[in-house]
C-alpha positions in Angstrom: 23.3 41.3 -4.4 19.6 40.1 -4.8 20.8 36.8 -6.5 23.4 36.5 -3.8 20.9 37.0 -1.2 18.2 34.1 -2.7 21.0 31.5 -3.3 21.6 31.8 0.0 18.2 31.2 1.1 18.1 28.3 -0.9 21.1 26.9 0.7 19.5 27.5 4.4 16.2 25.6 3.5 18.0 22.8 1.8 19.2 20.7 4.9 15.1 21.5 6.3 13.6 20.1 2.7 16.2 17.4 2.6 15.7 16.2 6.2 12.0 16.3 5.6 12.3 13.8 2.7 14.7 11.0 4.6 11.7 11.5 6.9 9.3 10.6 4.8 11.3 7.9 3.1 11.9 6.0 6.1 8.2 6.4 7.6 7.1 5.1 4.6 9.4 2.0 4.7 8.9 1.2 8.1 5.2 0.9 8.1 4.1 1.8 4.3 2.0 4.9 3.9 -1.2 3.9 2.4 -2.2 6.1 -0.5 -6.5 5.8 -1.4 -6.8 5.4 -5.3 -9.5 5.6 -7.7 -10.7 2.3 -7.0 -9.3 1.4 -3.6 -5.7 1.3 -2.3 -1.9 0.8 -2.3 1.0 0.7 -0.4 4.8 -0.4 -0.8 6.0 -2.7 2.2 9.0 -4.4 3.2 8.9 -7.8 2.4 8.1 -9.9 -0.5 4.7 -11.3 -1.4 5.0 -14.7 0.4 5.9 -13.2 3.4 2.6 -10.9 3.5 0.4 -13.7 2.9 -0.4 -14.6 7.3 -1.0 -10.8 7.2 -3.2 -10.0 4.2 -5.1 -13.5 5.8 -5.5 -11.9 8.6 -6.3 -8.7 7.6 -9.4 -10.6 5.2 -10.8 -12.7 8.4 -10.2 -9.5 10.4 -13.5 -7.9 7.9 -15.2 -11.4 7.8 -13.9 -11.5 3.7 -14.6 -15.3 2.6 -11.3 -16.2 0.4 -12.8 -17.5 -3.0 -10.1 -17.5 -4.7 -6.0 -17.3 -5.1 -3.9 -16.7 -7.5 0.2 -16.9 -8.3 1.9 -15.1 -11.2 5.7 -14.6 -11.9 6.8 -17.5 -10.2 5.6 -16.0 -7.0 6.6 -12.6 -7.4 2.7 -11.5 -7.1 0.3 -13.2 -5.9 -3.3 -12.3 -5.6 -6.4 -13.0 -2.9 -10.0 -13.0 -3.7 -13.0 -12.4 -1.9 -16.7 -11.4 -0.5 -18.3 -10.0 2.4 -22.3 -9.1 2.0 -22.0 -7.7 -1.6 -18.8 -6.8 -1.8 -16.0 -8.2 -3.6 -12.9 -7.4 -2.3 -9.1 -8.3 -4.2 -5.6 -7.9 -2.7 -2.4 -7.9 -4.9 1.1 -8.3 -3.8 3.7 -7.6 -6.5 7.2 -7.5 -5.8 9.0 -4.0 -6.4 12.0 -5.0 -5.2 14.6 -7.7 -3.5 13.2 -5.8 -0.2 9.8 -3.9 -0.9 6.0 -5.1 -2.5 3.4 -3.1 -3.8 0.4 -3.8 -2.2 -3.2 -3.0 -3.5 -6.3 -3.9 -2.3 -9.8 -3.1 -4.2 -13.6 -3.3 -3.0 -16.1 -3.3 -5.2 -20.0 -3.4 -4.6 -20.8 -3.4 -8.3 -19.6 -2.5 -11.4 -19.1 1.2 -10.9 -19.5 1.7 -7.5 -16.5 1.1 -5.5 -16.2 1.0 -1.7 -12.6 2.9 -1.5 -13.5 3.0 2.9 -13.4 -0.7 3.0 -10.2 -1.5 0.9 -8.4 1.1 2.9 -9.4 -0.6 6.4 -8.0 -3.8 4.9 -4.9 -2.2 3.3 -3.9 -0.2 6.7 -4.9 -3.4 9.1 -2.1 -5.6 6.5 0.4 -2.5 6.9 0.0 -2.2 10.4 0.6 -6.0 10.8 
């Protein structure tokens, strides 16, 4: 009877858990939650690397980053953004995951082990937020 009694509890909080998770899934691909990483952050999008670029541009002039450099790899499938403001140097990547979806990461760095995780978060959520 106990068994009986937890199985069925299981099966009452799966539609909750499983509703939760579309949820999540689809905030996520709408708008791209931002996740902070050890040395600044990431997000998956929709849309490919090309696409992004007017945004990540604006995002950069947005935080008065100076482009010094650019970069293309995979026949276009990432592409990559350079920069400084004051002391900082500040990289975006966009990589393709996907036909739909690219991982985007951005980085500030002050010097070689401090890193300004703040900054490249600001970036990252002005790019997602378009």
């Amino acid at each position: 009877m106990r068994k009986s009694w937890k199985r069925m509890q299981w099966l009452a909080l799966a539609p909750l858990a499983l509703s939760a998770c579309v949820a999540a899934a689809a905030a996520a691909g709408a708008g791209g939650a931002v996740f902070v990483t050890t040395r600044g952050a990431e997000a998956v999008v929709e849309g490919q690397p090309a696409s992004l670029e007017p945004r990540i541009r604006s995002a950069l002039d947005y935080y008065k980053v100076s482009i010094t450099g650019t970069s293309t790899d995979k026949g276009g499938d990432e592409l990559g953004w350079k920069g400084m403001t004051a002391d900082i140097e500040v990289n975006v990547t966009a990589a393709r995951q996907s036909a739909t979806t690219t991982k985007l990461e951005v980085t500030a760095r002050r010097s070689v082990a401090e890193w300004e995780k703040e900054l490249a978060e600001r970036i990252l959520q002005r790019i997602v937020g378009g």
